[in-house]
Residue, then its C-alpha position, 0 to 999 in steps of 0.5 A: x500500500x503507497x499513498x502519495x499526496x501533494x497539496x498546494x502552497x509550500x509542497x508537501x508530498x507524503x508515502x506510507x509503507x504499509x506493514x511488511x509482516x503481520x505478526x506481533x510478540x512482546x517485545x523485551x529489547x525495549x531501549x527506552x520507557x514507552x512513551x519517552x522522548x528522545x535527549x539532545x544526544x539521541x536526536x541530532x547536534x543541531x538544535x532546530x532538527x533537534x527540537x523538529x525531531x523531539x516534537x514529531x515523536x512527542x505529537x505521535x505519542x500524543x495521537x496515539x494516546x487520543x487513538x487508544x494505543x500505547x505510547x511508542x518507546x524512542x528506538x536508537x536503531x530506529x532514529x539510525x534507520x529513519x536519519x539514514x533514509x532521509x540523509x539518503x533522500x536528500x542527498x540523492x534527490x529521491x522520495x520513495x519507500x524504496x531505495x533505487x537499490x530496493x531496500x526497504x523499511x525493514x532493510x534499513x532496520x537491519x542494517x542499524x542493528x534491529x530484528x524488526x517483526x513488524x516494521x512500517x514508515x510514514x515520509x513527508x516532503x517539504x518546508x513544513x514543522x512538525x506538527x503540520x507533518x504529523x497533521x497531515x499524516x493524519x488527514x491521510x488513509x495510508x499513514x494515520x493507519x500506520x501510525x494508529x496500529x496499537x501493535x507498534x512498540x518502537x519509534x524514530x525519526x529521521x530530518x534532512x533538509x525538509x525530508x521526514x522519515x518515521x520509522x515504527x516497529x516491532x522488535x523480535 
């Protein structure tokens, strides 16, 4: 399942990747409470990206509360999966689920060091804040459902030069 979706004034272009497994476990390689938020030294040096970050995560956690589900604990394998991808979009000037090469969501969570069960992205595009990402996230089918699967346990995300990567999974 993607979703693309542009809306005119500053652009904004979002995709979904729709859950690649279905099944859920509990999870015990939890690396941080639920519902916490990432520190300076998680998110980012720069302090804009930084504060961009942390309120993306803490305006997830607050939907997802409102939805019923339980908070996303902040995943350091997680953020590396997301900032890697954005770093990626933005450096090579695409906007896809899929690398050119063909890696996916659960790809990049390997490849930072997670055993992802379940696994999902959300990406936006533009000159916008967080709150009009998570907004707009929200007004679409695609990606409010990835962010309202209860199942999800782990979250991080990624910033790069107005490109957005969420990452939400489920450790083995």
């Amino acid at each position: 399942m993607r979703e693309r979706l542009r809306r005119l004034g500053p652009l904004l272009v979002l995709a979904a990747a729709a859950p690649l497994t279905l099944g859920l476990a509990a999870s015990t390689d939890c690396v941080a409470q639920a519902g916490s938020v990432p520190t300076p030294a998680d998110a980012s040096s720069d302090s804009a990206r930084q504060a961009n970050v942390v309120e993306l995560a803490r305006l997830v956690n607050e939907h997802r509360d409102r939805a019923g589900c339980p908070p996303l604990a902040w995943d350091a394998a997680a953020v590396r999966a997301a900032q890697a991808h954005s770093d990626d979009m933005a450096r090579r000037d695409y906007f896809d689920d899929v690398s050119p090469e063909g890696h996916d969501v659960r790809d990049r969570l390997r490849a930072a060091g997670a055993h992802p069960l379940l696994a999902g992205e959300n990406l936006a595009s533009g000159p916008l804040e967080a709150s009009e990402v998570v907004r707009a996230w929200l007004d679409s089918p695609a990606q409010r459902a990835l962010i309202e699967t209860c199942g999800y346990t782990h979250q991080g995300v990624g910033y790069r030069d107005e490109v957005w990567t969420l990452v939400l999974f489920v450790p083995r």
